[in-house]
C-alpha positions in Angstrom: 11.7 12.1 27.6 14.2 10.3 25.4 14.9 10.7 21.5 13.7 7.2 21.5 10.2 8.3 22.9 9.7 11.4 21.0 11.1 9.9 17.9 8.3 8.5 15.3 9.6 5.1 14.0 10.6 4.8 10.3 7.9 2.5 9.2 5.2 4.9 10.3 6.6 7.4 8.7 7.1 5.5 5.2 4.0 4.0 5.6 2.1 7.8 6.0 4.7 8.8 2.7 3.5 5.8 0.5 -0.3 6.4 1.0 0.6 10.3 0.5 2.0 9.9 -2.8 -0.2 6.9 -4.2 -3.2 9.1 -3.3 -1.4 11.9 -5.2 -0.4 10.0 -8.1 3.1 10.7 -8.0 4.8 7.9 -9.2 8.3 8.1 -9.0 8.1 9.2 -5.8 6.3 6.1 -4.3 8.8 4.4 -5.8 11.6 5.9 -4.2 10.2 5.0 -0.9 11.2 1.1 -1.9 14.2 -0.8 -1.2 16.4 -2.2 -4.0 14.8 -5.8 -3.5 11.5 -4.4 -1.9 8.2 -5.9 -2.8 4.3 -5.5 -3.1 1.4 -8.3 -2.7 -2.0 -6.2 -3.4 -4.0 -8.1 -2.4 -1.8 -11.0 -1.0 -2.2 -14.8 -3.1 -3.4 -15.2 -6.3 -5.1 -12.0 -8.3 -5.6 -9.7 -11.2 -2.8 -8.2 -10.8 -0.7 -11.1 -9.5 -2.5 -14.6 -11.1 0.3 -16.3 -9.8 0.5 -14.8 -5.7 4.0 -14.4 -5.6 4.0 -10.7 -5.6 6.0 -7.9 -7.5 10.0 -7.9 -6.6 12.3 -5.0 -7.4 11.3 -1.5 -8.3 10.7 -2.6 -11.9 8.2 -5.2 -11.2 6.8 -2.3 -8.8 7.1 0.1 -11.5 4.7 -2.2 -13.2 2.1 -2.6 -10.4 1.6 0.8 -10.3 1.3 1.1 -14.0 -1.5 -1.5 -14.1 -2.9 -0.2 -10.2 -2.6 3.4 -9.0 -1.8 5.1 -12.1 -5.3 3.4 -13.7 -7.3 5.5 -10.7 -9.2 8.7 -11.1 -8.5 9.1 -6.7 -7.6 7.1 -4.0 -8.3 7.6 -0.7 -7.3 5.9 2.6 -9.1 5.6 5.7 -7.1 4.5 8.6 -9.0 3.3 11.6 -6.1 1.9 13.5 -2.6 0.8 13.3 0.1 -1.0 15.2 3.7 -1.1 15.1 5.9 -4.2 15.9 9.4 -3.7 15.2 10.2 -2.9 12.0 6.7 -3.9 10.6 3.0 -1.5 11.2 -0.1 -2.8 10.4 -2.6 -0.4 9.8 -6.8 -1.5 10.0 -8.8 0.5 7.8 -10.0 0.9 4.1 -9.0 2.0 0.6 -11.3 4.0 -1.6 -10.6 3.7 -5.5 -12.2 5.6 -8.2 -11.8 4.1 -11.8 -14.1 5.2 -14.6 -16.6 6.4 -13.2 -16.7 3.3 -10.8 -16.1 3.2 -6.9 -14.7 0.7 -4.5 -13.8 0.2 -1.2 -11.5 -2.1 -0.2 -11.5 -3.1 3.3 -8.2 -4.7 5.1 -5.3 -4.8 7.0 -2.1 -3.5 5.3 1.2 -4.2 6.7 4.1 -1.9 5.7 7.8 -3.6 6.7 11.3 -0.9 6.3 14.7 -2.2 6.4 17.6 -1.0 8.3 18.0 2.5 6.6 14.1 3.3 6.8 13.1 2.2 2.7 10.1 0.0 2.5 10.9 -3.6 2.4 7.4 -5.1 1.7 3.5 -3.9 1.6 1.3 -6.5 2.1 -2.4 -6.0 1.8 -5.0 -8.6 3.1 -8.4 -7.7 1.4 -10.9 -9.5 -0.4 -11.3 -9.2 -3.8 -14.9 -10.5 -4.0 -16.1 -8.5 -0.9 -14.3 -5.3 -2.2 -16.5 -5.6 -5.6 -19.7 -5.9 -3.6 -19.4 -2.3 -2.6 -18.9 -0.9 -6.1 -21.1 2.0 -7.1 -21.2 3.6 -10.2 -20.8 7.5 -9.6 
């Protein structure tokens, strides 16, 4: 075998670091996973969190989104059912659980991690429904 085939690429392993330390609420190092002029749609288009749907730019803006997301959860657990990796960009099919106030949800989806050259996360994108997400809340 090569180092190319017993390598793991860099997006699966920034991918695996970013749902390690949003599900262990440790900010600062999420945010060193991002790129200078990285980004995060959650969910992708118009939202809550994004009424606009263009997405938070640079680590400030992403500083933000986790002030107003992650940090506002009591857990967060992710489910991965099955991912695949194209290049520089993994998608990963699956779930993410959130607890907030007593409340839970489940947000089903496909999330697609992209890294730049030197490994940092360029983008998360997450495709979920809003809507269908809040049909599965259960007060705990």
């Amino acid at each position: 075998m090569t180092a190319e085939t017993t390598t793991e690429h860099p997006v699966r392993i920034a991918s695996r670091a970013s749902q390690s330390a949003a599900s262990g609420k440790r900010k600062e190092e999420w945010l060193a996973l991002f790129a200078e002029d990285g980004w995060v749609e959650d969910p992708v288009g118009p939202s809550g969190f994004d009424p606009e749907g263009k997405g938070h730019h640079g680590r400030d803006a992403i500083a933000r989104f986790y002030d107003m997301t992650i940090a506002t959860t009591d857990s967060l657990v992710f489910t991965v059912r099955d991912t695949v990796q194209c290049g520089d960009e993994m998608v990963y099919i699956g779930s993410i659980r959130s607890v907030v106030a007593g409340n839970q949800i489940d947000a089903e989806g496909v999330f697609v991690y992209r890294v730049n050259d030197e490994g940092k996360l360029q983008s998360i994108r997450a495709f979920w429904e809003v809507d269908r997400a809040m049909k599965t809340l259960v007060k705990l």
